[in-house]
KEKOLKE-658783 format. One record per residue (C-alpha): residue in one letter; chain; x, y, z. Coordinates in steps of 0.25 Angstrom, whole numbers. Last residue first. Layout:
N
+--------+--------+-------+-------+-------+
| residu | chaine |     X |     Y |     Z |
+--------+--------+-------+-------+-------+
|      A |      A |     X |     Y |     Z |
...
+--------+--------+-------+-------+-------+
END
This chain:
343
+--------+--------+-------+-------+-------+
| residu | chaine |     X |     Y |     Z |
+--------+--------+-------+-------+-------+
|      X |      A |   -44 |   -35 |    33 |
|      X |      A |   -55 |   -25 |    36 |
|      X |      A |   -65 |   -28 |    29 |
|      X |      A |   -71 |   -39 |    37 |
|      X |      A |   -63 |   -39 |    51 |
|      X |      A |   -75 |   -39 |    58 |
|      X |      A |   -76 |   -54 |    54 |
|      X |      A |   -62 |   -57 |    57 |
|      X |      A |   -64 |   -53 |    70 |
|      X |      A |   -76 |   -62 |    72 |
|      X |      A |   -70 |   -72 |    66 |
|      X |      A |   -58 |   -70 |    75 |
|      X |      A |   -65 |   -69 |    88 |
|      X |      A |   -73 |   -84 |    85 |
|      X |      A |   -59 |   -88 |    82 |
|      X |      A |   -55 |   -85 |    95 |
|      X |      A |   -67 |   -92 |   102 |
|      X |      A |   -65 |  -104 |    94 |
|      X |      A |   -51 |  -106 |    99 |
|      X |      A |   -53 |  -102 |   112 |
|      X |      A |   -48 |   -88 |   118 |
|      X |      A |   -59 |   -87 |   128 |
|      X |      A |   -70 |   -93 |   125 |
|      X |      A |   -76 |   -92 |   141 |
|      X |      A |   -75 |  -105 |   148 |
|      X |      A |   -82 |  -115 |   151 |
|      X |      A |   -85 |  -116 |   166 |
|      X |      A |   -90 |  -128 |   172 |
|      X |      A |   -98 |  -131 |   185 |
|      X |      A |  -101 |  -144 |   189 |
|      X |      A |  -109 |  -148 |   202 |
|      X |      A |  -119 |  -135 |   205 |
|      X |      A |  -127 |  -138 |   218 |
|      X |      A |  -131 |  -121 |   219 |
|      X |      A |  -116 |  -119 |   227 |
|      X |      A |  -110 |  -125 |   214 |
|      X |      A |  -117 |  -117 |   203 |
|      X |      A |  -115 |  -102 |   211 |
|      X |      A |  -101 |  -107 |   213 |
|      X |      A |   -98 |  -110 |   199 |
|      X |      A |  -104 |   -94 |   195 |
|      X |      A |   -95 |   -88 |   207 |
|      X |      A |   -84 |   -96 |   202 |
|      X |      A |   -82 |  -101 |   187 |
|      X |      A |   -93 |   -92 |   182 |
|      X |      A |   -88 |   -79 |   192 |
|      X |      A |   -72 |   -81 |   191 |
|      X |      A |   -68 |   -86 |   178 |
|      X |      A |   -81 |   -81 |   169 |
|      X |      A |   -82 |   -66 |   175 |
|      X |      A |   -69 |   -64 |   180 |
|      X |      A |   -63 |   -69 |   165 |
|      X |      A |   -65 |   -77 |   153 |
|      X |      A |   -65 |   -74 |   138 |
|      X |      A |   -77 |   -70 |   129 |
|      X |      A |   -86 |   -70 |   140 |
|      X |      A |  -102 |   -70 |   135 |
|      X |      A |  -102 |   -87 |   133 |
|      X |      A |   -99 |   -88 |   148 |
|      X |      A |  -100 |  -102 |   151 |
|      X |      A |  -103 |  -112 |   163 |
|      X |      A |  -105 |  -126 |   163 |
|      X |      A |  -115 |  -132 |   173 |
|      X |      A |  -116 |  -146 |   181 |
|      X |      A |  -127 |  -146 |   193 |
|      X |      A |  -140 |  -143 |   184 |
|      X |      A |  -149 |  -148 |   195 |
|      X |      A |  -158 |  -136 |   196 |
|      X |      A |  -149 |  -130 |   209 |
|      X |      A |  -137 |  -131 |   199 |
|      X |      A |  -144 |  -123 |   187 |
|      X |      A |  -148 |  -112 |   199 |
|      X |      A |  -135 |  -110 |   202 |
|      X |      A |  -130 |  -109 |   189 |
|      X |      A |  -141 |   -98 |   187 |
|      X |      A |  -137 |   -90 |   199 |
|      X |      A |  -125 |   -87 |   197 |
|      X |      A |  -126 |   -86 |   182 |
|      X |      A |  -139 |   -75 |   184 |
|      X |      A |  -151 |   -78 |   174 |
|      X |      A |  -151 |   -66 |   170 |
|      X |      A |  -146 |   -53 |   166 |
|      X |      A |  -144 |   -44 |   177 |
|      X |      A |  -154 |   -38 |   187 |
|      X |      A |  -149 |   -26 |   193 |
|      X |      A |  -141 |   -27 |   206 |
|      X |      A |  -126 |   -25 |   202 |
|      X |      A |  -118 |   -35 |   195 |
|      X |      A |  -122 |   -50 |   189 |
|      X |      A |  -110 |   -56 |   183 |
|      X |      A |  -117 |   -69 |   177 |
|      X |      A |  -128 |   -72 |   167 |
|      X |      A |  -135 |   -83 |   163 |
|      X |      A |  -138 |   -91 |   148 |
|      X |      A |  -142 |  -107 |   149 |
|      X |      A |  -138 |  -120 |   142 |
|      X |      A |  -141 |  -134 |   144 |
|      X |      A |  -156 |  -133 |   145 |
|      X |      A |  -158 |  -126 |   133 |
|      X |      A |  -153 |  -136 |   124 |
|      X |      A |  -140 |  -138 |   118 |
|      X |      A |  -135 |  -141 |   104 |
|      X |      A |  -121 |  -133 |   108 |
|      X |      A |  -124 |  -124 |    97 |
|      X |      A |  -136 |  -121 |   100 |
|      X |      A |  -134 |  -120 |   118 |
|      X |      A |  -122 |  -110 |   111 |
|      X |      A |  -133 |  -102 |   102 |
|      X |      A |  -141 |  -100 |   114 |
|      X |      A |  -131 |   -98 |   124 |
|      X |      A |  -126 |   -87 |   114 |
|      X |      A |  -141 |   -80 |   112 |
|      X |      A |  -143 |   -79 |   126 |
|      X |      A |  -130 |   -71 |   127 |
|      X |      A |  -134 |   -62 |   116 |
|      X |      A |  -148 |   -60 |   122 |
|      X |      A |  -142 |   -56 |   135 |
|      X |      A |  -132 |   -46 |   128 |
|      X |      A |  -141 |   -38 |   120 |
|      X |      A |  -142 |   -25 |   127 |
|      X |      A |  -155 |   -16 |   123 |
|      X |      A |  -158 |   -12 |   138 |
|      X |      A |  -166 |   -22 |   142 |
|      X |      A |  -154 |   -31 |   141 |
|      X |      A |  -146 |   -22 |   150 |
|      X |      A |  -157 |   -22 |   161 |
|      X |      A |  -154 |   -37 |   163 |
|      X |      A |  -140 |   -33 |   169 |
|      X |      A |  -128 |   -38 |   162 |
|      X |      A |  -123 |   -51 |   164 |
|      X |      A |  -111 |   -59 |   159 |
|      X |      A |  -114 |   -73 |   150 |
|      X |      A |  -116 |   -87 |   158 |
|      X |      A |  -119 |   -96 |   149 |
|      X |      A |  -123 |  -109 |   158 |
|      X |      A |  -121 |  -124 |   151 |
|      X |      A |  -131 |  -133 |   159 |
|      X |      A |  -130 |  -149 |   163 |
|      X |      A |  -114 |  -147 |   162 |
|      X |      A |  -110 |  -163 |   156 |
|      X |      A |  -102 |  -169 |   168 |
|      X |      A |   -89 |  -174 |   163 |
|      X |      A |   -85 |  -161 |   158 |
|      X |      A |   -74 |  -159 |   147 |
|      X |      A |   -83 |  -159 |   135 |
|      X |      A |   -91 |  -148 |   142 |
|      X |      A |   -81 |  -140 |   141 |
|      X |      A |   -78 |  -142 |   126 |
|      X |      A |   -92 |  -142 |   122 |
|      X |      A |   -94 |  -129 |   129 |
|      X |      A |   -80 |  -121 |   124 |
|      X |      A |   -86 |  -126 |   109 |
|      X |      A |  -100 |  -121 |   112 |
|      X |      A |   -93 |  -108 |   116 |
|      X |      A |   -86 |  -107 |   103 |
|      X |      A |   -97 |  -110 |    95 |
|      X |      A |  -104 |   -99 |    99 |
|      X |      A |   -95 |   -88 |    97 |
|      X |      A |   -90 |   -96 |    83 |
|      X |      A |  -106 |   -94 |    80 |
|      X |      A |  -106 |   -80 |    85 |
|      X |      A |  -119 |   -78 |    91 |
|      X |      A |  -113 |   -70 |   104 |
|      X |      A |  -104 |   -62 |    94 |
|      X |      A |  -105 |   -49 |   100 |
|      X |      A |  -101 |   -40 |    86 |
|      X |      A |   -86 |   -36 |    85 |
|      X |      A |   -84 |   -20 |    84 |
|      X |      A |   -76 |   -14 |    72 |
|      X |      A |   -68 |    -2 |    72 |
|      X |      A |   -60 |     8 |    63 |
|      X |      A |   -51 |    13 |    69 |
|      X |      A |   -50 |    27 |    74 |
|      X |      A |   -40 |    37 |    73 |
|      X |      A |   -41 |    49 |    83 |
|      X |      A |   -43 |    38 |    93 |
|      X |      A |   -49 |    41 |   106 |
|      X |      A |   -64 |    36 |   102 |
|      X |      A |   -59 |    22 |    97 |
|      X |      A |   -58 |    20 |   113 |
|      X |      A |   -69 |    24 |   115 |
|      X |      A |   -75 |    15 |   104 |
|      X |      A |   -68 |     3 |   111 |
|      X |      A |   -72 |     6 |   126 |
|      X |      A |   -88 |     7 |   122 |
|      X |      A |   -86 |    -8 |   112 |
|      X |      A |   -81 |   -12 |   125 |
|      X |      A |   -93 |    -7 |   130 |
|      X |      A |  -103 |   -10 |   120 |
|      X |      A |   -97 |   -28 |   121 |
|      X |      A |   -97 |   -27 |   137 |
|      X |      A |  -108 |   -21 |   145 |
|      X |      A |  -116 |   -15 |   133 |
|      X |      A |  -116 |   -32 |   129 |
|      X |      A |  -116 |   -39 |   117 |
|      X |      A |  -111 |   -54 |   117 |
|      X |      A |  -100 |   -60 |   114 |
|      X |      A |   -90 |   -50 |   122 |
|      X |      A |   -75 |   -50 |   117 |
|      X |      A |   -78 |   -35 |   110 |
|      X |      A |   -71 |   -36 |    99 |
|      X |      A |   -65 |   -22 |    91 |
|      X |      A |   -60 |   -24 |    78 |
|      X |      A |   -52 |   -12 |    73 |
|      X |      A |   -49 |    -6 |    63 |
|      X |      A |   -34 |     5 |    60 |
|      X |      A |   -26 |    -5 |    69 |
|      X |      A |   -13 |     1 |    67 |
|      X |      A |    -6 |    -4 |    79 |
|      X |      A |    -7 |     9 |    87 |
|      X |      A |   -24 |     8 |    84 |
|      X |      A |   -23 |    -7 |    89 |
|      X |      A |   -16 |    -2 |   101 |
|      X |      A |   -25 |    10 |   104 |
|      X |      A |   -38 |    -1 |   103 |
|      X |      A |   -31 |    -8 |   113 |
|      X |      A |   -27 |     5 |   124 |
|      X |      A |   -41 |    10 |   120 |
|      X |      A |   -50 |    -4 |   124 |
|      X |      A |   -41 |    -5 |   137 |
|      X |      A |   -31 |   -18 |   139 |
|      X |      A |   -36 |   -18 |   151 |
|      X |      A |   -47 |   -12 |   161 |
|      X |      A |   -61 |   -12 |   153 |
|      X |      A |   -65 |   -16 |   139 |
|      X |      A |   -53 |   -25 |   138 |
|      X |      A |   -44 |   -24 |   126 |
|      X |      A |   -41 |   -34 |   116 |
|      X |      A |   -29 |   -35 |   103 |
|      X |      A |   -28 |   -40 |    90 |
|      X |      A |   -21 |   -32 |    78 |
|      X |      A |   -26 |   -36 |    64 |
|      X |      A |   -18 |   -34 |    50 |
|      X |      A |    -5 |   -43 |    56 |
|      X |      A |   -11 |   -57 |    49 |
|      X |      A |   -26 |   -56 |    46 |
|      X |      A |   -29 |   -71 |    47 |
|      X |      A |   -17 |   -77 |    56 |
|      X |      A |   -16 |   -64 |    64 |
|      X |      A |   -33 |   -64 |    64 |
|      X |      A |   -30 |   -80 |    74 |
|      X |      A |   -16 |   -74 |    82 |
|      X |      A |   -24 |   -62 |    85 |
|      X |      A |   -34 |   -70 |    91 |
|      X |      A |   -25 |   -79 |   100 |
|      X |      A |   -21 |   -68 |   105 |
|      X |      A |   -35 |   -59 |   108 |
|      X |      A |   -41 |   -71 |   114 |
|      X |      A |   -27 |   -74 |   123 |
|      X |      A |   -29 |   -57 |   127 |
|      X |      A |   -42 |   -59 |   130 |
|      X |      A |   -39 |   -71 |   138 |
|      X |      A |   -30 |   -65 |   150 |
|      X |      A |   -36 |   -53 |   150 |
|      X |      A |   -49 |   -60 |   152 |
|      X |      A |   -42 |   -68 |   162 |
|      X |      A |   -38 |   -56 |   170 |
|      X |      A |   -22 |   -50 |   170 |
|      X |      A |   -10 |   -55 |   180 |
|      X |      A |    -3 |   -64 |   167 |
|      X |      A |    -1 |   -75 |   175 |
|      X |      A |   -11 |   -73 |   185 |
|      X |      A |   -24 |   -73 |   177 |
|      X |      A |   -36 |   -67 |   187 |
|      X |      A |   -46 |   -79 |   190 |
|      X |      A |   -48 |   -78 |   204 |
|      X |      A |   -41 |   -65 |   205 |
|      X |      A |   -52 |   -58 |   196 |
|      X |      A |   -61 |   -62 |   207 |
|      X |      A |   -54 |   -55 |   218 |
|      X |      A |   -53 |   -43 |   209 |
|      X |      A |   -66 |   -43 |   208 |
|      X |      A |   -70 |   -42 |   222 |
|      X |      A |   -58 |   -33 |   224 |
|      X |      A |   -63 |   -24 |   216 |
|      X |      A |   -78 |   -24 |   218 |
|      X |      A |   -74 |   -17 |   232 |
|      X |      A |   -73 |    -3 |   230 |
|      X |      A |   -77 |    -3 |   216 |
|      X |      A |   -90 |    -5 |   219 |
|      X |      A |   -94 |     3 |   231 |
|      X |      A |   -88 |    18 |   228 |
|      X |      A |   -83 |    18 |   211 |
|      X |      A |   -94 |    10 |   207 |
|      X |      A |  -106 |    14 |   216 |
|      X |      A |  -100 |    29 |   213 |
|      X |      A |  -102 |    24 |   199 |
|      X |      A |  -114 |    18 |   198 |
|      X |      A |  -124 |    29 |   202 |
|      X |      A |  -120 |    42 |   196 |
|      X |      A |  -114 |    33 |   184 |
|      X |      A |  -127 |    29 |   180 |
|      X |      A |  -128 |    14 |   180 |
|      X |      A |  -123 |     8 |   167 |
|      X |      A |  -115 |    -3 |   173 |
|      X |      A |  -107 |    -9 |   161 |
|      X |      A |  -110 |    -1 |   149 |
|      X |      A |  -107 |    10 |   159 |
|      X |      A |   -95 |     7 |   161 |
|      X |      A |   -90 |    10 |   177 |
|      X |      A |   -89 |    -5 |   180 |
|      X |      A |   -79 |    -9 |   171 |
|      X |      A |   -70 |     2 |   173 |
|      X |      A |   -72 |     3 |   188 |
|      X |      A |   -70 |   -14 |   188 |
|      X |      A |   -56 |   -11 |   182 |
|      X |      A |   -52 |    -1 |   191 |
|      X |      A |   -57 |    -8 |   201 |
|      X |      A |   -51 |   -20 |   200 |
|      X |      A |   -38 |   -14 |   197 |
|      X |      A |   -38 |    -8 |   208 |
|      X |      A |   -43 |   -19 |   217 |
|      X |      A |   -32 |   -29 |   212 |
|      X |      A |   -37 |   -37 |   203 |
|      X |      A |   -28 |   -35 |   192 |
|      X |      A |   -28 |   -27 |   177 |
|      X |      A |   -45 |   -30 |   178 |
|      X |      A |   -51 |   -34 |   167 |
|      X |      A |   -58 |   -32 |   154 |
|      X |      A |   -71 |   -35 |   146 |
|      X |      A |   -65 |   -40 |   132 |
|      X |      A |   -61 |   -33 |   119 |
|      X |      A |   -54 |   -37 |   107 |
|      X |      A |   -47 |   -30 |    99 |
|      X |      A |   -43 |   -33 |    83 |
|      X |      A |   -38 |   -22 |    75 |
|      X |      A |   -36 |   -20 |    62 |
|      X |      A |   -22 |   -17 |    54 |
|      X |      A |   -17 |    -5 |    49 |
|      X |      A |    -2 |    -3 |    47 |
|      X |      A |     5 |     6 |    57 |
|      X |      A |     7 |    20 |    53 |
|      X |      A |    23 |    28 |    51 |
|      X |      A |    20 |    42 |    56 |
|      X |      A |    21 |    48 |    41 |
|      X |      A |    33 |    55 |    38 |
|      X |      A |    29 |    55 |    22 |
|      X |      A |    17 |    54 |    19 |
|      X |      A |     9 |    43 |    19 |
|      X |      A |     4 |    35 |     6 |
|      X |      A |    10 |    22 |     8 |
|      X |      A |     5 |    16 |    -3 |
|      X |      A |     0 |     0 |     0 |
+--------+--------+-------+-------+-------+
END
């Protein structure tokens, strides 16, 4: 191609298209202040708690924050990664986004960069998109790691993203992956991680509980789709799997605050199944792309304990996708597909 700069141009890196990846976040070390500061971030977004400010936040920043911290950051202890001192979901995120690379570098060589940001704490949306931009990245491909639509998680790191794009006197051209809840590699994915657990059990589970993150009932009312997207996925997996309706079910964990949430409860579900003579469960949280506080410690602990103290005999926890070989191809064809036209 012509170089048709003038002469003494600043020297440019060549375009290429960016790939990032986005996931929830966690804490740099659960320690109280980085617990706070970390908790203060998450819980001060108003996609997250959309209280008024005048109410919520001298409640956050006076009572909440002054002792949730260390509550946290005792359970981020129980699961915390010690060799390399960071969160699982770090941890994983940053094995998804490697293995990832390694796959578009085979199909598009050195054109596409691959990278991933947490929506809060670190890496930060701005200091990854600012990387891509530095490398040359002149489109980018931005993938929120969340299966399903939620304000609470797929609008706000799409949110953080924009603002992001907003400090840039030149902005790249973007492109938002779609939720993929139906996805057929999605859902074969998760019948494959079933069939392969439950192939490793001697004692067939009676009932296979999804268990997808709540968000309170009035969010559903209010135009957001994410109950109905979650209900769509056990459906098509319960499909896939040639199941009937009495093997699998759909709840909901992580209750906060004292609205009604989305229901039926997991706590309390499981330990209902167990009090009806279900007494062997497996657990799965189809809505986590990777797993972390929310999967390790409440399903594997609270959650199993809730089943158990009910008369529950055999609990199993599948575990999330992570960076499994279908769910990484999954990632790539959906990449690729938002890739049309550009390479």
């Amino acid at each position: 191609m012509t170089d048709h700069k003038p002469a003494g141009h600043p020297a440019l890196p060549g375009e290429k298209v960016g790939i990032l990846l986005a996931n929830l976040g966690t804490p740099d070390g659960t320690d109280y202040w980085s617990m706070r500061r970390y908790l203060g971030e998450f819980l001060s977004d108003r996609r997250v708690i959309d209280y008024s400010p005048w109410f919520w936040q001298p409640l956050l920043q006076l009572v909440i924050l002054t002792t949730r911290p260390s509550k946290s950051g005792a359970a981020y202890k129980s699961v915390w990664n010690n060799e390399t001192d960071e969160g699982p979901l770090l941890s994983i995120t940053r094995q998804q986004t490697e293995k990832l690379a390694a796959q578009l570098k085979d199909t598009y060589g050195d054109q596409v960069v691959v990278d991933f940001c947490m929506r809060y704490g670190n890496p930060s949306t701005g200091d990854k998109l600012q990387a891509l931009i530095d490398a040359g990245c002149h489109k980018i491909v931005f993938f929120p790691l969340y299966p399903h639509y939620a304000g609470a998680t797929s609008a706000t790191a799409n949110d953080q993203f924009f603002r992001a794009l907003m400090t840039q006197k030149w902005q790249p051209t973007a492109r938002v992956v779609d939720p993929y809840y139906a996805d057929p590699m999605y859902i074969e994915a998760l019948a494959q991680s079933v069939q392969r657990s439950y192939a490793k059990l001697t004692t067939k589970p009676d009932m296979l509980v999804c268990s997808y993150h709540g968000l309170p009932k009035r969010y559903l009312t209010e135009g957001d789709p994410y109950y109905c997207q979650c209900v769509k996925t056990t459906r098509l997996l319960k499909e896939r799997l040639g199941w009937d309706d009495g093997q699998i079910t759909s709840t909901f964990q992580s209750k906060f605050g004292p609205e009604e949430w989305l229901q039926p409860y997991t706590v309390e579900e499981v330990a209902r199944l167990a009090e009806a003579g279900k007494k062997n469960i497996a657990v799965m949280a189809p809505a986590f792309s990777a797993d972390c506080l929310e999967t390790l410690e409440e399903i594997n602990e609270e959650i199993r304990e809730s089943f158990e103290e009910a008369g529950g005999e055999s609990f199993t926890y599948i575990p999330c996708l992570n960076d499994d070989d279908a769910h990484i191809d999954m990632i790539a064809k959906l990449v690729g597909d938002n890739l049309g036209g550009w390479l």
